[in-house]
C-alpha beads as a LAMMPS data file, in Angstrom:
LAMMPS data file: protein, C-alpha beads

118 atoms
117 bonds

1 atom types
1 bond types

-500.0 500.0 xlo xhi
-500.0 500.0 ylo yhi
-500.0 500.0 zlo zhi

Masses

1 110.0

Atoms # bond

1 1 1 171.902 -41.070 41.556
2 1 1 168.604 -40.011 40.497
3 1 1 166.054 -42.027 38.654
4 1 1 162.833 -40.504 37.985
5 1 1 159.935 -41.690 35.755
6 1 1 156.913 -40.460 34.272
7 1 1 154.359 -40.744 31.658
8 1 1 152.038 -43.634 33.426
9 1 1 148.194 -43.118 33.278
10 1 1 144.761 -44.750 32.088
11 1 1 144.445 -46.010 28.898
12 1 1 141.981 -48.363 27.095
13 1 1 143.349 -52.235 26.170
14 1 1 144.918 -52.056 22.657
15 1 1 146.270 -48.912 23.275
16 1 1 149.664 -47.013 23.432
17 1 1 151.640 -45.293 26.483
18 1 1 155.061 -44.021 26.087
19 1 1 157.085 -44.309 29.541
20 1 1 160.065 -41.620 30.337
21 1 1 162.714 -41.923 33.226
22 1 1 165.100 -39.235 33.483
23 1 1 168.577 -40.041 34.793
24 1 1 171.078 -37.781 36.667
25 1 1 174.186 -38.295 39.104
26 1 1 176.205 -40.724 36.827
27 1 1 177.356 -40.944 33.402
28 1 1 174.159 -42.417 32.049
29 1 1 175.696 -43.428 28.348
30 1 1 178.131 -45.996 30.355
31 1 1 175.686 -47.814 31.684
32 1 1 172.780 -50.650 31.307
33 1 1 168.909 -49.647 32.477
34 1 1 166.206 -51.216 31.803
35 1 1 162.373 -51.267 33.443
36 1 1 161.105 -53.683 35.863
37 1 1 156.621 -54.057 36.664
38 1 1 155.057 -54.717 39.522
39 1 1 151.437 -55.938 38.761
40 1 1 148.943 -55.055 42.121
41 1 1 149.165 -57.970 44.313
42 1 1 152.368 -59.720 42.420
43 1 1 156.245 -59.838 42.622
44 1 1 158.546 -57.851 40.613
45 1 1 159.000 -58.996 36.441
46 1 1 161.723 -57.887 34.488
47 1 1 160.522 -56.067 31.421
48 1 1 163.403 -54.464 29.128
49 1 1 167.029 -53.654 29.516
50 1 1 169.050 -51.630 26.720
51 1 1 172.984 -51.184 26.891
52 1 1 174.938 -47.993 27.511
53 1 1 175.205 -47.313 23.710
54 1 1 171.833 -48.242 23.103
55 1 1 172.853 -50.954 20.335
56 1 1 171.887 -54.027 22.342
57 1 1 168.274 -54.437 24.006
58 1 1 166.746 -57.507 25.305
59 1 1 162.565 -58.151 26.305
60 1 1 160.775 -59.962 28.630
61 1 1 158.262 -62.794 26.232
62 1 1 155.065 -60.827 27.650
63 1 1 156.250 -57.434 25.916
64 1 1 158.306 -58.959 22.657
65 1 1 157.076 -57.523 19.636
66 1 1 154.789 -54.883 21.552
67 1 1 157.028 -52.686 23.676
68 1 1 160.204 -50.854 22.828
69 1 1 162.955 -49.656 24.529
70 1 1 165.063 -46.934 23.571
71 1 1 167.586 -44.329 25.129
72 1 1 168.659 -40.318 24.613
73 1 1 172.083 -40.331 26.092
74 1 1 171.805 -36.598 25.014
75 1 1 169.165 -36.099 27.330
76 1 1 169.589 -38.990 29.777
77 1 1 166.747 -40.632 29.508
78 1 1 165.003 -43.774 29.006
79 1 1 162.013 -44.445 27.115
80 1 1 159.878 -47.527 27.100
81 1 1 157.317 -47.073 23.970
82 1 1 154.196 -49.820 24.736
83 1 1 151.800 -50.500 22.612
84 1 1 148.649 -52.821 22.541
85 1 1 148.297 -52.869 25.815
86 1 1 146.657 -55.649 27.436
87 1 1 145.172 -55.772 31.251
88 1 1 147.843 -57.722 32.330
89 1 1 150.054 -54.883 31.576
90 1 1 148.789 -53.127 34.597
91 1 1 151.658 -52.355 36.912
92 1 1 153.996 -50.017 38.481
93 1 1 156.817 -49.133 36.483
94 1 1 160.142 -49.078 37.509
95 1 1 163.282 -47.693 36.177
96 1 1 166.680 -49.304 37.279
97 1 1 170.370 -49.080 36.829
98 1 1 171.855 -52.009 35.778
99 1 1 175.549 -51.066 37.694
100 1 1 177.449 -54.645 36.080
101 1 1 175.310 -55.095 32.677
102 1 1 174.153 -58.726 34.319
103 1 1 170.924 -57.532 35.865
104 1 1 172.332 -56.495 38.930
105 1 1 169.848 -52.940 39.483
106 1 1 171.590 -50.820 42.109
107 1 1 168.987 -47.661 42.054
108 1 1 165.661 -47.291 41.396
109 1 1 163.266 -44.822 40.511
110 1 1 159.508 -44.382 42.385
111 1 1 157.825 -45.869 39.766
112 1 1 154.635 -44.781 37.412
113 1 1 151.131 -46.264 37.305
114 1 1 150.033 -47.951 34.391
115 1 1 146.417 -49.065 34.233
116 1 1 145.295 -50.844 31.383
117 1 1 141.279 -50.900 31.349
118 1 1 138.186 -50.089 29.491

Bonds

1 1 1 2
2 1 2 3
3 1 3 4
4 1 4 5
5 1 5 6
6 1 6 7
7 1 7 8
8 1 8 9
9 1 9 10
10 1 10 11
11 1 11 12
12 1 12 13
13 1 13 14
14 1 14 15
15 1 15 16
16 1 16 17
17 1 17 18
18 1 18 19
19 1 19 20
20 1 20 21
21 1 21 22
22 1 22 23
23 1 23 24
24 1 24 25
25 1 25 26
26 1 26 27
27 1 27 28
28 1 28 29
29 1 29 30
30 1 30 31
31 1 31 32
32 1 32 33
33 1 33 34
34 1 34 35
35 1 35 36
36 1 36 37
37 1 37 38
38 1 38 39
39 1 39 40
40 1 40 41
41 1 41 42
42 1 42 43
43 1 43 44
44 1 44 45
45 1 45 46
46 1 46 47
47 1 47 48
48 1 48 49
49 1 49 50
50 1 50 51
51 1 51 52
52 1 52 53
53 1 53 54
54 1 54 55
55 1 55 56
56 1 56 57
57 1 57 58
58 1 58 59
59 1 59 60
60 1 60 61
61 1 61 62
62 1 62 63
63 1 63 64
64 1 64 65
65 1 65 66
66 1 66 67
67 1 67 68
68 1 68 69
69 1 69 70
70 1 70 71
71 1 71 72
72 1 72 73
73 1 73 74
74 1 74 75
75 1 75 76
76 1 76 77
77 1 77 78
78 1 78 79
79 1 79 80
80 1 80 81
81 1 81 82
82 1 82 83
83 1 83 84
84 1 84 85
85 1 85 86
86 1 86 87
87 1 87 88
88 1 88 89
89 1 89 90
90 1 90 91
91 1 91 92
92 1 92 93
93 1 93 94
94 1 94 95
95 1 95 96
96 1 96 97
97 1 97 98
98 1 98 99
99 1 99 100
100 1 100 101
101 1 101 102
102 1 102 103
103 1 103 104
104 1 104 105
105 1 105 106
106 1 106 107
107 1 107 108
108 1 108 109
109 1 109 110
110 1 110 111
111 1 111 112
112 1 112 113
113 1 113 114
114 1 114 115
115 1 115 116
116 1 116 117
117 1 117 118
């Protein structure tokens, strides 16, 4: 199992990133993944999970209404679409397999830098 992100960077508060974590070594349309953050100095927050089909996706309060989540079972890959970005949005971002569909991430990718700041 492979889990690799991308699409991290710089950008300015009230601004837009779109995240990308490409999946390989398992059926990827089977399964829940979702993104967890880790903010410098801080523990690990949930952020978004979506289900195999892509029909179900649940959000963290912080990110409601301002990040989306979205899959390409095509492709496998995960996107997470975030927009007006705030400083506290400032984290590593991981991609994880959800193996049971309860939260339970088995694999992980190596995570990409976002860094919201003027």
């Amino acid at each position: 199992v492979q889990l690799v992100e991308s699409g991290g960077g710089l950008v300015q508060p009230g601004g837009s990133l779109r995240l990308s974590c490409a999946a390989s070594g398992f059926t990827f349309s089977n399964l829940y993944i979702g993104w967890v953050r880790q903010a410098p100095g801080k523990g690990l927050e949930w952020v978004s999970d979506i289900s195999g089909g892509g029909g179900k996706a649940n959000y963290a309060d912080s990110v409601l209404g301002r990040f989306t989540i979205s899959r390409d079972n095509a492709k496998n890959t995960l996107y997470l679409q975030m927009n007006s970005l705030k400083p506290e949005d400032t984290a590593l971002y991981y991609c994880a397999r959800d193996f049971t569909g309860w939260g339970e991430y088995d694999y992980w990718g190596k995570g990409t830098l976002v860094t919201v700041s003027s």
